[in-house]
C-alpha positions in Angstrom: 146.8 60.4 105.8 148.6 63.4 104.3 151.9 64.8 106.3 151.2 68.9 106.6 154.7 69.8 107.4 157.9 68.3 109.3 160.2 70.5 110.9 163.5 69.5 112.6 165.6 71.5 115.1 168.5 70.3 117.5 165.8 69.7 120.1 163.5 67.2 118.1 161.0 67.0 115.1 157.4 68.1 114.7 155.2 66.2 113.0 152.0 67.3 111.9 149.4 64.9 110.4 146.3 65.4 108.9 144.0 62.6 108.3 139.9 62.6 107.3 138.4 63.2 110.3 141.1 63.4 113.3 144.1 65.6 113.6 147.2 64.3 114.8 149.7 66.3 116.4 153.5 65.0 117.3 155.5 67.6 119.2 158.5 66.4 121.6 161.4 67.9 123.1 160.1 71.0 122.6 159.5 73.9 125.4 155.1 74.3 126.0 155.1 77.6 124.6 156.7 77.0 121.4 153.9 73.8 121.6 151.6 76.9 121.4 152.8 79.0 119.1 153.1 75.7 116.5 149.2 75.4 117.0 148.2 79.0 116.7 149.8 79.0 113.7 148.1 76.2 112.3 144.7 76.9 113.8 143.4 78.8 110.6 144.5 76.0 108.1 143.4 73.2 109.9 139.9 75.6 110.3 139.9 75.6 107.0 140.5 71.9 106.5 137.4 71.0 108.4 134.8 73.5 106.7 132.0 71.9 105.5 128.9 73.4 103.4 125.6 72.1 103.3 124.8 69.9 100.7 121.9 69.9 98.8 119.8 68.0 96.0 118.6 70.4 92.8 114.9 70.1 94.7 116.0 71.1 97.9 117.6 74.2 96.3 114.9 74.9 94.4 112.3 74.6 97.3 114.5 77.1 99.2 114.7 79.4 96.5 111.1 80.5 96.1 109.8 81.6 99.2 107.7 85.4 99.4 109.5 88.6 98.2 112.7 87.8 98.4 115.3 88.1 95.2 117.3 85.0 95.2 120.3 85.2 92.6 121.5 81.4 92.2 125.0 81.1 90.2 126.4 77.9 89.4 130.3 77.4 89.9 133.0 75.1 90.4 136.8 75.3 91.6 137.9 74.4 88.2 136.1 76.2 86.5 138.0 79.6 85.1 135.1 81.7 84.3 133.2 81.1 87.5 136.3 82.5 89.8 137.1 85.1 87.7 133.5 86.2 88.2 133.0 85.2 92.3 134.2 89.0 92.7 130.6 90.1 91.0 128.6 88.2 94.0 130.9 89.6 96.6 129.6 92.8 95.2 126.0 92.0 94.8 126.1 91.1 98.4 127.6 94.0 99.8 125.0 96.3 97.7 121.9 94.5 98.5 123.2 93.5 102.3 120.0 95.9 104.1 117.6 94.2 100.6 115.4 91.4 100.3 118.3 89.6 98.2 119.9 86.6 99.0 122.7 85.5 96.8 123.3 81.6 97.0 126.8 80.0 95.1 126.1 76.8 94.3 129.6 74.2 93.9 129.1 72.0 91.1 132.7 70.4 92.3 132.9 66.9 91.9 132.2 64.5 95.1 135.6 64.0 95.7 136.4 67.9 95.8 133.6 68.4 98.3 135.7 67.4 101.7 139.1 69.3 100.7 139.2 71.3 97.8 135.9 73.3 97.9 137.2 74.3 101.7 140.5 74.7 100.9 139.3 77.3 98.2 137.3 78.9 100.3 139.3 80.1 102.8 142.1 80.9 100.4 139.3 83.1 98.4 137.0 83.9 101.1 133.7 84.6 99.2 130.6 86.5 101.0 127.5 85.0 99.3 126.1 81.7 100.9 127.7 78.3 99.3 126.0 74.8 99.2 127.3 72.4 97.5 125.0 70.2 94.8 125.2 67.0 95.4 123.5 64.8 92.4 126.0 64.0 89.6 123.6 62.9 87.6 122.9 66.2 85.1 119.8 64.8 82.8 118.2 64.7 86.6 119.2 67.8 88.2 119.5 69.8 84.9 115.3 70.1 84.5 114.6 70.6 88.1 116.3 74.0 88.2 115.7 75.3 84.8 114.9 73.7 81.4 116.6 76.4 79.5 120.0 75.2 80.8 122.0 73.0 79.1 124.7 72.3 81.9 127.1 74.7 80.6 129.0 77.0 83.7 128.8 80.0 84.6 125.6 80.0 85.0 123.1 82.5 87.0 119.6 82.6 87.7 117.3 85.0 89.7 114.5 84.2 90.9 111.6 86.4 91.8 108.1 86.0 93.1 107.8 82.7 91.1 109.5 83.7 88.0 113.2 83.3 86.7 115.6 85.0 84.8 118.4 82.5 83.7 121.8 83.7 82.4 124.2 80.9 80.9 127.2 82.9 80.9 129.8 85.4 82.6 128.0 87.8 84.5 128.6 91.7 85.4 127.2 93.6 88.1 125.3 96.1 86.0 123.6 92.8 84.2 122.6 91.6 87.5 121.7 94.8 88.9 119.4 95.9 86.4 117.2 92.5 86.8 117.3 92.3 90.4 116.5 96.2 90.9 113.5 95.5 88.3 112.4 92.3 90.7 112.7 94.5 94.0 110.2 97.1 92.3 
């Protein structure tokens, strides 16, 4: 269990308590509305606490990824990874240009398993990306690596789009006029 915050006053102590899958709230001596106002202020981190994202093997991804005219651009990130957040601001883009488009822009979280139930979320909400995230959930790379696209060699950032059976793979930083220019082609 991890202790969110403890506050002390003449009138008595809150304790707030956070553990994997229940929420624990201590509150005495104090008057019901200042009960509220405690848990209205916590609502949006504990919301954020409890996000989850679907999680998905490389084949599941890829099965998803393929259907009719649809442009899917795929990036592969993590939380610890510089490049990729420094670049989450180009799919937030892509996403508001091709909103009314046959484009569907998927992040996928390379995070390690034990980043998946607090620090993915926690990111998240503190970042607040637009695109779709799932999180991949093999760790095993000479696996997963092959399934999506034999050109890669594991290395993130990483984009691919993927376009009536065919795919463009990027293994680097990406711009908005990079993208742009293959997914515009793909929509033609």
């Amino acid at each position: 269990m991890r202790v969110w915050g403890c506050c002390r006053n003449r009138a008595g102590t809150i304790l707030i308590v956070y553990s994997e899958s229940i929420r624990y709230f201590y509150l005495s001596s104090y008057p019901m509305l200042f009960r509220i106002c405690i848990f209205l202020l916590l609502l949006p981190a504990l919301s954020a606490r409890s996000q989850t994202f679907p999680a998905q093997t490389a084949h599941e991804l890829m099965a998803h990824t393929g259907a009719g005219d649809t442009v899917y651009v795929v990036n592969f990130w993590a939380t610890w990874c510089a490049p990729c957040v420094k670049e989450l601001p180009v799919f937030d883009t892509l996403q508001r240009m091709y909103e009314s488009r046959p484009v569907r822009i998927i992040l996928v979280s390379l995070d390690f398993p034990e980043d998946y139930r607090e620090r993915l979320p926690a990111f998240v909400a503190r970042k607040k990306p637009l695109p779709r995230i799932v999180w991949l959930n093999e760790t095993n790379a000479n696996k997963f690596i092959p399934e999506i696209d034999d050109r890669w060699s594991g290395a993130i950032p990483a984009t691919m789009i993927i376009s009536r059976g065919e795919k463009t793979f990027m293994e680097r930083t990406v711009t908005v006029p990079d993208l742009t220019a293959v997914i515009d082609a793909s929509l033609k």
